[in-house]
C-alpha positions in Angstrom: -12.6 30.7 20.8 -14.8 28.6 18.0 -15.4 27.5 15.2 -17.2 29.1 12.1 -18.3 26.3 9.6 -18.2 27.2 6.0 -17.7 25.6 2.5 -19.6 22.9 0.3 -21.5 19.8 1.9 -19.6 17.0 3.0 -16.8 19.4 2.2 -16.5 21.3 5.5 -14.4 24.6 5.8 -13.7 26.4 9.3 -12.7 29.9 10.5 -11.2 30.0 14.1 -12.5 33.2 15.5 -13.1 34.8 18.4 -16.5 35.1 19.3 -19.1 35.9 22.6 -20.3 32.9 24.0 -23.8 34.0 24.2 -23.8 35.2 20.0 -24.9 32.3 17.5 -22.0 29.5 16.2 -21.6 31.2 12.4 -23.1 34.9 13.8 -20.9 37.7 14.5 -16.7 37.6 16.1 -14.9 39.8 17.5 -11.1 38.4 15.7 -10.5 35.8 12.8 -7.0 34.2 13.6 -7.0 31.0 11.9 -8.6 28.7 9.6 -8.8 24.9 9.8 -9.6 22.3 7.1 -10.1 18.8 8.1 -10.8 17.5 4.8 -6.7 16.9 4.1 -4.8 14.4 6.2 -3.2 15.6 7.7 -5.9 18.7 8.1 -4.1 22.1 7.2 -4.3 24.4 10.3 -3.7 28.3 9.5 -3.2 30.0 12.8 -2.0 33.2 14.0 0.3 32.0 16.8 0.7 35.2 18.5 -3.0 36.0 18.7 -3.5 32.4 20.2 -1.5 33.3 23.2 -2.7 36.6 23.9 -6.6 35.7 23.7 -5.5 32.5 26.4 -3.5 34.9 28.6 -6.9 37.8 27.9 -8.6 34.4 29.3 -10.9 33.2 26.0 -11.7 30.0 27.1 -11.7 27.5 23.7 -14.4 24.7 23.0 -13.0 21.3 22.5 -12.2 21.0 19.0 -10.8 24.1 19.0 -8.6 23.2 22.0 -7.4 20.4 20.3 -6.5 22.4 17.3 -4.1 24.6 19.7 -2.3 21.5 21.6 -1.9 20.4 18.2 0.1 24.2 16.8 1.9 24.1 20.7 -0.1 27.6 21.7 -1.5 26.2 24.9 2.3 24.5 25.7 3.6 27.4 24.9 1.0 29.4 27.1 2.1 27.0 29.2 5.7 28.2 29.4 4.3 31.3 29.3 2.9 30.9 32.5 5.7 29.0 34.4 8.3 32.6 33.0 5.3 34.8 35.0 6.1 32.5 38.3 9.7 32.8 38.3 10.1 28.7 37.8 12.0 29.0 34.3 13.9 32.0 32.4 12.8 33.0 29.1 15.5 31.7 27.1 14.8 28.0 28.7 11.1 28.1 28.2 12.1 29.3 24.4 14.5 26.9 24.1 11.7 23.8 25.5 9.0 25.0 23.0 12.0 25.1 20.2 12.8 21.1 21.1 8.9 20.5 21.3 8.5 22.4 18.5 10.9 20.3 16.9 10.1 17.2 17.3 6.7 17.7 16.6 7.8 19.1 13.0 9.6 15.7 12.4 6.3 13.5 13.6 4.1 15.5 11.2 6.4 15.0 8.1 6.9 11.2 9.1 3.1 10.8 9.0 2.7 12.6 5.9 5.7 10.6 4.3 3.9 7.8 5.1 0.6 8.5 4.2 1.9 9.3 0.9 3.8 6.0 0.4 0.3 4.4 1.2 -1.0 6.2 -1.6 1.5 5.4 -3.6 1.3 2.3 -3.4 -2.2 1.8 -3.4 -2.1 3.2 -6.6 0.3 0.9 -7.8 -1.6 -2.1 -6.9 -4.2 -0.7 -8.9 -2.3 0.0 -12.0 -1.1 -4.1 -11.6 -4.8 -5.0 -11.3 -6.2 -3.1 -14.3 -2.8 -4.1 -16.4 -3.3 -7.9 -15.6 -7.6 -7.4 -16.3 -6.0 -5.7 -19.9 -3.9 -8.8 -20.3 -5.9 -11.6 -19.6 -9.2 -9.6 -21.8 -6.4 -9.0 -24.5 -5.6 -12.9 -24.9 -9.0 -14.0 -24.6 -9.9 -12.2 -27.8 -6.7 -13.6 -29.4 -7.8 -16.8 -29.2 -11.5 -15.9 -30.2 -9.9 -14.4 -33.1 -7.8 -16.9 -34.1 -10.8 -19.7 -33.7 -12.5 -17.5 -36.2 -10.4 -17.5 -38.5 -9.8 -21.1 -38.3 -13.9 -21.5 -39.0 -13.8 -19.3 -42.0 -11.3 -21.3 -43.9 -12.6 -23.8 -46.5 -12.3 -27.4 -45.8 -10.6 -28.3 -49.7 -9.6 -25.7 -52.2 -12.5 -24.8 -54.9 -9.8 -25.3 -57.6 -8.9 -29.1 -56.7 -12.4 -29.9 -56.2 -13.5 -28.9 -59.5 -10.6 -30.7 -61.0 -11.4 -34.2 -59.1 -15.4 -34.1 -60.6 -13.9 -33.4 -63.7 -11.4 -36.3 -63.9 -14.1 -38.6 -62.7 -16.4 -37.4 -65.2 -13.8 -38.2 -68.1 -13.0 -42.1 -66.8 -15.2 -43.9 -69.4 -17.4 -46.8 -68.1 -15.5 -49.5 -69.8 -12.2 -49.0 -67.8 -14.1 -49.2 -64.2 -16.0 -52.6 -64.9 -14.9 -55.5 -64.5 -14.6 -58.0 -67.9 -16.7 -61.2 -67.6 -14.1 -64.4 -68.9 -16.1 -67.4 -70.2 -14.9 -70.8 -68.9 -12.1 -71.9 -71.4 -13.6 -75.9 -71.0 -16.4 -75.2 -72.9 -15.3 -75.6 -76.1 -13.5 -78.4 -76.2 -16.9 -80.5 -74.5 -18.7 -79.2 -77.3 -16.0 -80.5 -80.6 -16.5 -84.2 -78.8 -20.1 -84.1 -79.0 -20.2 -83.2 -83.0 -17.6 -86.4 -83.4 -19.8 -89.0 -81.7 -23.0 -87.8 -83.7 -21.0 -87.9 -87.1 -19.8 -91.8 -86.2 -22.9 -92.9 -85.4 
C-alpha cells in the first residue's frame, strides 16, 4: 500500500493504491482505494474503508505515510478489533460498539481543530483589515492637511480691489496738505518799527 504522487509543483496530489513492491512508485497498481491531499489543513483523506481492511487482513503491508494515513481514518484500529473478534477476546457488537466511541471522538477532535483553525483565519484576517483601514486613515488625513496648506498658500495676501483703491487715494492727497507750514517768528516785526523811529529822530 503506497502512494502515487500527482498534481502541479509545490501542489502535491496522491492516489492510495495498491501496488507490488518491486514495480516503480507512480508505475503500475493493482487497486486505487483512496486519495489524499495534504495541501488543506486539515489534509482531505478519501478512502475506501472496506478495501483498507481487507488488503491488511490479505496482508499488504503499508509504507509509513501511508500507515499514518490509516491510524488517522481508524482502518488499522479497526483491523485491530478485527483481529481480537478472530481470537475470541471480544464479540462483534463490542468491537463495533469500541470503534463507534473511537470513531466518535475522533469526529469531534477533527471538527474542534478545524473550528479553530478557522477562527485563526478569521481573525487574522481581521487584524489585517484594522491594519490596512488605520494605513487608509492616517494617508487620508495627511493629504487633508497638505490640501488645506495649499490652499492657504494660494490665497492673496490683500485683496486686488483695496489695493488699487489705497494707491489711488494716495495719489489724489495734494502735496500741500502733507507738508508741514513754516511760521516766521512773530518778534521780528516789532524790532524792525523801533529801528525806523531812532533813525527818523536823529
Amino acid at each position: 500500500m503506497r502512494l502515487q504522487r500527482f498534481g502541479k509543483k509545490r501542489k502535491p496530489f496522491y492516489h492510495i493504491v495498491i501496488a507490488d513492491g518491486r514495480a516503480p512508485r507512480d508505475g503500475k497498481f493493482i487497486e486505487k482505494i483512496g486519495t489524499y491531499n495534504p495541501v488543506h489543513n486539515p489534509a482531505v483523506i478519501e478512502l475506501d474503508f472496506d478495501k483498507a481492511v481487507q488488503w491488511l487482513n490479505n496482508g499488504a503491508q503499508p509504507t509509513d505515510t501511508v500507515r499514518a494515513i490509516l491510524s488517522y481514518k481508524g482502518v488499522l484500529y479497526k483491523h485491530h478489533l478485527l483481529r481480537g473478534v478472530a481470537k475470541g477476546a471480544l464479540t462483534e457488537a463490542e468491537a463495533e460498539a469500541k470503534f463507534q466511541t473511537w470513531l466518535t471522538e475522533k469526529e469531534a477532535k477533527i471538527d474542534a481543530k478545524r473550528k479553530g483553525l478557522e477562527e485563526k483565519n478569521r481573525n487574522e484576517r481581521k487584524e489585517i483589515l484594522d491594519a490596512e483601514t488605520k494605513v487608509k486613515e492616517a494617508r487620508e488625513a495627511t493629504l487633508a492637511k497638505k490640501r488645506a496648506a495649499e490652499i492657504e498658500a494660494a490665497k492673496p495676501a490683500k485683496p486686488v480691489e483695496e489695493a488699487k483703491e489705497e494707491v489711488e487715494e494716495t495719489a489724489e492727497t495734494p502735496a500741500a496738505e502733507t507738508a508741514p507750514v513754516a511760521e516766521k517768528p512773530a518778534e521780528e516785526a516789532p524790532a524792525a518799527e523801533e529801528s525806523k523811529k531812532e533813525t527818523e529822530e536823529k
